[in-house]
C-alpha positions in Angstrom: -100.4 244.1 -122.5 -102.2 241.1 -123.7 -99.4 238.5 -122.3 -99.5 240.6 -118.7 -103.0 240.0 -118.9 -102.7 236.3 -119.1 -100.1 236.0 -116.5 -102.2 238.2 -114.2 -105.1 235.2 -114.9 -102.7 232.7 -114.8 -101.1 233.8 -111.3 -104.9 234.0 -110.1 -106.3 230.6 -110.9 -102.4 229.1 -109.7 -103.2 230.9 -106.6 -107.3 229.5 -106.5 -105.8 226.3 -107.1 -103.6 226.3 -103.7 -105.5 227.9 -101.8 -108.3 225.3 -102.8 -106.0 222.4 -102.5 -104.6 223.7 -98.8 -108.0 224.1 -97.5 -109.0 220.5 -98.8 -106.2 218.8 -97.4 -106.3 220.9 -94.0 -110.0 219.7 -93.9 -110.0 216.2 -95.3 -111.4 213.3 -93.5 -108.7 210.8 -93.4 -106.1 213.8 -92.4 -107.7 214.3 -89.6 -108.6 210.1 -89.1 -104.3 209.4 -89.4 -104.2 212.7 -86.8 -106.8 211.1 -84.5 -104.8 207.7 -85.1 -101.7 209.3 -84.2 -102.6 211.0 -81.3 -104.4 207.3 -79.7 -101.2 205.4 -80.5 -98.8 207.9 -78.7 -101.0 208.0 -75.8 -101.9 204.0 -75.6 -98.2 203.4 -75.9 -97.3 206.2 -73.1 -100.1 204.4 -70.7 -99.5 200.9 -71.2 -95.0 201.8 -70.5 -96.7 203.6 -67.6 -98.5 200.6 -66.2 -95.8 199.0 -66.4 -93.0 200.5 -64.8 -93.0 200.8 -60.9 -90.3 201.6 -58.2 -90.8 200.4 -54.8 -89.1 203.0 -53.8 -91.3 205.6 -54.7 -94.6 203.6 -55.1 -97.3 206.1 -54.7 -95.3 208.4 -57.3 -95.7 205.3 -59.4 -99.5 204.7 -58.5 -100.4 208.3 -59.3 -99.5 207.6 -62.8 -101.1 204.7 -63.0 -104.1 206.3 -62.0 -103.5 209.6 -64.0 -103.3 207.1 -67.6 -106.6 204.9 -66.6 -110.7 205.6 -66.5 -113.4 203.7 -66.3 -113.3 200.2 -64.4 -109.6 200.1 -64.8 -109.2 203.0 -63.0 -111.6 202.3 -60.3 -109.7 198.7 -59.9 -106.6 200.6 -59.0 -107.7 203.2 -56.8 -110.0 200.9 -54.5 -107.0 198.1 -54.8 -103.9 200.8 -53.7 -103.4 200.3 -50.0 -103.3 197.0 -50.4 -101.2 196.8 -52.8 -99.0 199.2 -51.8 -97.8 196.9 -49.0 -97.5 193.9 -51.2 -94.9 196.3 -53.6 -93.0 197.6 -50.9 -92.7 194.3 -49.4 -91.4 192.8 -52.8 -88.9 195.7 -53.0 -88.7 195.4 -57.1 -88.4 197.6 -59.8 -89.8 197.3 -62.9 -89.3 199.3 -66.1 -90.8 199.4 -69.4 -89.7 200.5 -73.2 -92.5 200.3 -76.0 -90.3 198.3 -79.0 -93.3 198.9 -81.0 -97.1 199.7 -81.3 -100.0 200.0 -83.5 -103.8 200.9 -83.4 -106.0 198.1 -83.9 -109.5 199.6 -83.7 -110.1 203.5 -83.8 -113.9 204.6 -83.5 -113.6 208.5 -83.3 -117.0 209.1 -83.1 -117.8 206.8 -80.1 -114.7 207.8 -78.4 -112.9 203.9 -78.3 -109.8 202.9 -79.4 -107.5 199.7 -79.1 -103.9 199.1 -79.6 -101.1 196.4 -79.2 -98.2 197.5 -77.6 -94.7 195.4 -77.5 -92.9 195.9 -74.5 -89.2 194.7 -72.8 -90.0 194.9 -69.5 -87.2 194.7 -66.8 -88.1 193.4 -63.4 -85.3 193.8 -60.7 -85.5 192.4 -57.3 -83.0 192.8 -54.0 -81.7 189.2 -54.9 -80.3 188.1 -57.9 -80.4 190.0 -61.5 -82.6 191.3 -63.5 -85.2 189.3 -65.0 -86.2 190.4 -68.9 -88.9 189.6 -70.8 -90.9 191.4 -74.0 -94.7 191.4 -73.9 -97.3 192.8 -76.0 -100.0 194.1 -74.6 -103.8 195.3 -75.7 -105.1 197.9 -74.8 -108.6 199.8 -74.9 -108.4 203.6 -74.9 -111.4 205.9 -74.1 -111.5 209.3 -75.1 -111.9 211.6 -71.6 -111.8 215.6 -71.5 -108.3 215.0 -70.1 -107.9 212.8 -73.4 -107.2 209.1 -74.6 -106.8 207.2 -71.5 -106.4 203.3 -70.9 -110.1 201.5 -70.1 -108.5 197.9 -69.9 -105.2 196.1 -70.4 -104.5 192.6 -70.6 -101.7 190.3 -72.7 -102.1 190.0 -76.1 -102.6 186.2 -76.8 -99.3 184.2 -78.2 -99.3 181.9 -80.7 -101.6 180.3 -83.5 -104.7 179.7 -81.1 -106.1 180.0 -78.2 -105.6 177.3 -76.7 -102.0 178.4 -77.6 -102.4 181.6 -75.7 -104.2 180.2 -72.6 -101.5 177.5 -71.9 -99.1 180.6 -71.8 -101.2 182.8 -69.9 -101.9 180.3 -67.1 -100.4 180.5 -63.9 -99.3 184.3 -64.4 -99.0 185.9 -60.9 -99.1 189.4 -62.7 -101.9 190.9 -64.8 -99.9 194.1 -65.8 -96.9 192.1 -67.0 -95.0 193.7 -64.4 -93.5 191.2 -62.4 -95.8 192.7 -59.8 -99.2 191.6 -58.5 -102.0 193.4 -59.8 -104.1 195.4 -57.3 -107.2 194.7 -56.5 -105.8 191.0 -55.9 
């Protein structure tokens, strides 16, 4: 009876001890940060292979996503840029398409609702003459939590090199600010 007894205690305080040690981990702060980190890394990386893939043959398909992954001043860039270009796409005729090679979260504030990542891209830009052009890119981005979710604020290249001055002697002359071969609206 005695040796029941003690497995009936022992079973109880085995089963305390789980239950306890579930609850903590289901509930533990840096669970739910690596969640929150997770969830801003799939989305930055979605967004910025978004913004940069685009078919002139079915542009304002393309734009809607564009628009659907962006807020803020980003956004509103696009949507008061779009007409114009529009036109400047379809004249181009080129398509461009992304794949994310890799990512990571730089910066995650889940309390004020910002985030930044850096994405690396191969992006392939094909026009009606010649082949395609190939290039990889890394990309940062800024995320900003919306009711709808994490959503791209601003995108830019990442910098290349050891300096600066490295990364602005790269940088200068780009024609493209979304590393798409194609011009940037609002231009």
């Amino acid at each position: 009876m005695l040796a029941a007894l003690a497995l009936v205690v022992a079973a109880a305080v085995a089963a305390a001890w789980g239950g306890w040690a579930w609850y903590s981990a289901a509930h533990d702060d840096d669970a739910a940060f690596a969640r929150a980190r997770d969830t801003v890394l799939a989305a930055g990386e979605q967004a910025v292979q978004n913004m940069n893939t685009l078919d002139h043959g079915d542009v304002d398909h393309g734009l809607d996503v564009w628009e659907s992954s962006t807020t803020g001043e980003l956004h509103s860039q696009l949507v008061q840029g779009r007409a114009d270009f529009v036109k400047e796409v379809r004249q181009a005729q080129t398509v461009s398409t992304a794949k994310v090679l890799s990512g990571a979260v730089t910066e995650l504030d889940t309390r004020a609702g910002k985030a930044s990542v850096m994405v690396a891209l191969r992006i392939t830009v094909r026009a009606p003459k010649g082949g395609p052009s190939v290039k990889e890119s890394r990309m940062l981005g800024e995320l900003t939590r919306t009711p709808a979710g994490w959503k791209l604020s601003a995108l830019g290249q990442a910098p290349l090199g050891d300096s600066a001055d490295t990364a602005a002697d790269s940088s200068a002359g780009s024609g493209a600010d979304s590393g798409t071969g194609q011009p940037s609206p609002g231009r």
